[in-house]
C-alpha positions, 0 to 999 in steps of 0.5 A: 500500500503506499503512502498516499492511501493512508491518513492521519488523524488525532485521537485522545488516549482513553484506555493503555491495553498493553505498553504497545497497545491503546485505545483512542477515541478520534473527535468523531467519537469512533474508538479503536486500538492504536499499535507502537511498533518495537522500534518506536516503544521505547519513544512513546513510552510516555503515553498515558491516558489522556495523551493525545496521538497522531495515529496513521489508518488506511481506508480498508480498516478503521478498527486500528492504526499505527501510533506515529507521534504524541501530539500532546502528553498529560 
């Protein structure tokens, strides 16, 4: 898939699954689960709930996205 097929959007943190794992809850009010890839864990590992995300999503699945940055921490 390339780049372009994909979008961004900001959600909120509103529940930490696991280290790498997160539910996000977008402006809309539609919630999914937010992925860290291994190698980016260790710089976000300073999210918690109320941290707001840059989250990538392709257009075929709207149930999850790649965690890209923290736009903002608590």
């Amino acid at each position: 898939m390339r780049v372009e097929d994909s979008y961004r959007v900001e959600g909120i943190v509103i529940e930490v699954l696991s280290p790498r794992l997160f539910r996000v809850e977008l402006a809309n009010g539609h919630k999914l689960i937010g992925h860290v890839s291994l190698k980016r864990q260790a710089e976000l590992s300073c999210v918690k709930v109320g941290s707001e995300l840059v989250i990538e999503m392709t257009p075929f699945d709207l149930s999850s996205g790649s965690v890209k940055a923290v736009a903002k921490t608590i």
